[in-house]
N, C-alpha and C positions, 0 to 999 in steps of 0.2 A: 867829686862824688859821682856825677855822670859820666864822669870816664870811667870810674870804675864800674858803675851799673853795666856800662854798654861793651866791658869788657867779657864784665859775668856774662852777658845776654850771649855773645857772641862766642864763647867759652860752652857754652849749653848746647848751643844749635849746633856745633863743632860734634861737641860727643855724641847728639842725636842722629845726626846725618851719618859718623861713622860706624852707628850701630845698625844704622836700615841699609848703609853700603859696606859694611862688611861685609870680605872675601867669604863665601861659602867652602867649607870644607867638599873634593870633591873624589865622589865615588867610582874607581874603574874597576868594571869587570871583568873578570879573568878571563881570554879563551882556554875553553876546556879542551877542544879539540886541535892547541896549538901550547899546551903545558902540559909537563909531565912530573910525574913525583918515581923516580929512580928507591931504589932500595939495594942495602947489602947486609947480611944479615953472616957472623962468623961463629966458626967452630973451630976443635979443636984441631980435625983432620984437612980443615979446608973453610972456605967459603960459599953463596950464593949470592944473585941478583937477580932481580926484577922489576917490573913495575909496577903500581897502582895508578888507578884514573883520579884525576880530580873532577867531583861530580859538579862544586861550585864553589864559586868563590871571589873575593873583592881586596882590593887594596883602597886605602883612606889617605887623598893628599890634601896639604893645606899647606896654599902656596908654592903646590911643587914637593915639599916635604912631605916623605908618608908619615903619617900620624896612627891609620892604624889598620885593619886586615882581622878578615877571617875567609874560614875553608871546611870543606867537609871534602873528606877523599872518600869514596865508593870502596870499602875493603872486599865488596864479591869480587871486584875486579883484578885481582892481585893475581899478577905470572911470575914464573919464573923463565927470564930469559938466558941462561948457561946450561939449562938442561933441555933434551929433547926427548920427543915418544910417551915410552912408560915411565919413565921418570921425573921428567916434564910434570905429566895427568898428575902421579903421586905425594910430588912437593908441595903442588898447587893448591889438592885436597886437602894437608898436612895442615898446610898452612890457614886454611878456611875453616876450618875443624875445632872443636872446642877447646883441643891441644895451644891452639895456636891463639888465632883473633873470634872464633865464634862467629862469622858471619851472619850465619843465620838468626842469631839473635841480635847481631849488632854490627849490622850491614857498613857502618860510616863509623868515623871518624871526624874529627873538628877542632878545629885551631882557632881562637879569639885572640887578637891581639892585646895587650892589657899594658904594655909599655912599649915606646918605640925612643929611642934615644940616636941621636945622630951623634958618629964617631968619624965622620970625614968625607968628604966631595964623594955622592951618592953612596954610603955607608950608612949602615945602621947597625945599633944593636936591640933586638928585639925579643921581649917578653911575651909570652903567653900562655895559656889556657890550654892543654893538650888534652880532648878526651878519648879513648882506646876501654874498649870493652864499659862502658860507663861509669869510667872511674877519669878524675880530674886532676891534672898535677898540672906546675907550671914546667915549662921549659923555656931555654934561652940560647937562642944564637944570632949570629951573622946574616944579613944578607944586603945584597947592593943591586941597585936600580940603575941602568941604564937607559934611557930613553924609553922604551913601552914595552921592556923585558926586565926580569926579575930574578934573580937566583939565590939559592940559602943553602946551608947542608945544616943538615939535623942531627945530634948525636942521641936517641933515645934510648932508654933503659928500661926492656920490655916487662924486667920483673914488677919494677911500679905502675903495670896497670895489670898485673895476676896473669901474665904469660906466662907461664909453670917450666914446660916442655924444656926438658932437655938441657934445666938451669943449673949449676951448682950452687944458686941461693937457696935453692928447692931442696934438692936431694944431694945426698949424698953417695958418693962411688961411681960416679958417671964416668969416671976414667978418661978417656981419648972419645965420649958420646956427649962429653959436655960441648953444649950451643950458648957460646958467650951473652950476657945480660944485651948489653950495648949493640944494637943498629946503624946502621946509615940511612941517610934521607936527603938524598941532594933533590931541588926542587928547583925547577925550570918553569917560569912564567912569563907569558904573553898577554899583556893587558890593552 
């Protein structure tokens, strides 16, 4: 009977100690001025790209494992780099404009991480929280961690967040003016 008290006892102190020494979940911050978020955006006659700034953002480890992440991209920031001049100015505008993402009313963007699942030596697949014009859906994809860099590509689908412009989910007769639903989003991170 006193072996078994002093197994309890020592069984107690066991789980207490590993609850005030548990590993802390640990938070890196993204360099903004050393990560980028890439964009491709298709049509019927052709393509663009550019890019957006990331204004802030974190990734979540425990143990080494990410666990979890979020972001807000600065959408005033958005260029287009395959055009130049007047062109360039126009796409730019096009795209900031209420046609497009509304800037001015909804300057950012933001990613919540809400599932992270490990699919293989620095792999993940990850769920999230995507908000675009103040509307919320999840999204889901790839990205892998290598030492204190990060990469994903995003396939989003503008008409579920009321990007209209230019959709055949929208309108009809767009002909050869139709601008495919579907985006890219490859994202480059430095933490």
């Amino acid at each position: 009977m006193r072996k078994l008290a002093l197994n309890v006892m020592i069984a107690f102190l066991a789980v207490g100690m590993l609850s005030f020494t548990g590993i802390e979940k640990e938070v890196k911050t993204v360099k903004t001025d050393k990560s980028k978020i890439t964009w491709k955006g298709y049509k019927m006659t052709g393509s663009h790209y550019g890019s957006v700034d990331i204004k802030s953002g974190n990734l979540v480890f425990d143990n080494d494992a990410l666990v979890g992440g979020e972001f807000v991209a600065d959408l005033t920031s958005i260029t287009s780099e395959d055009l130049e001049g007047e062109y360039k100015g126009k796409l730019e505008g096009h795209l900031k404009s209420d046609d497009f993402f509304g800037v001015e009313k909804f300057p950012t963007a933001t990613l919540v991480f809400t599932k992270v699942k490990p699919v293989g030596k620095n792999s993940y697949e990850v769920t999230g929280d995507l908000t675009v014009k103040g509307i919320t859906k999840s999204v889901t994809f790839d990205m892998a961690i290598y030492g204190s860099k990060a990469n994903a590509t995003v396939k989003i689908d503008r008409s579920a967040y009321n990007v209209k412009y230019g959709s055949a989910s929208f309108f009809d007769d767009l002909k050869d003016k139709v601008i495919y639903d579907e985006f890219d989003l490859v994202v480059d991170l430095e933490f």
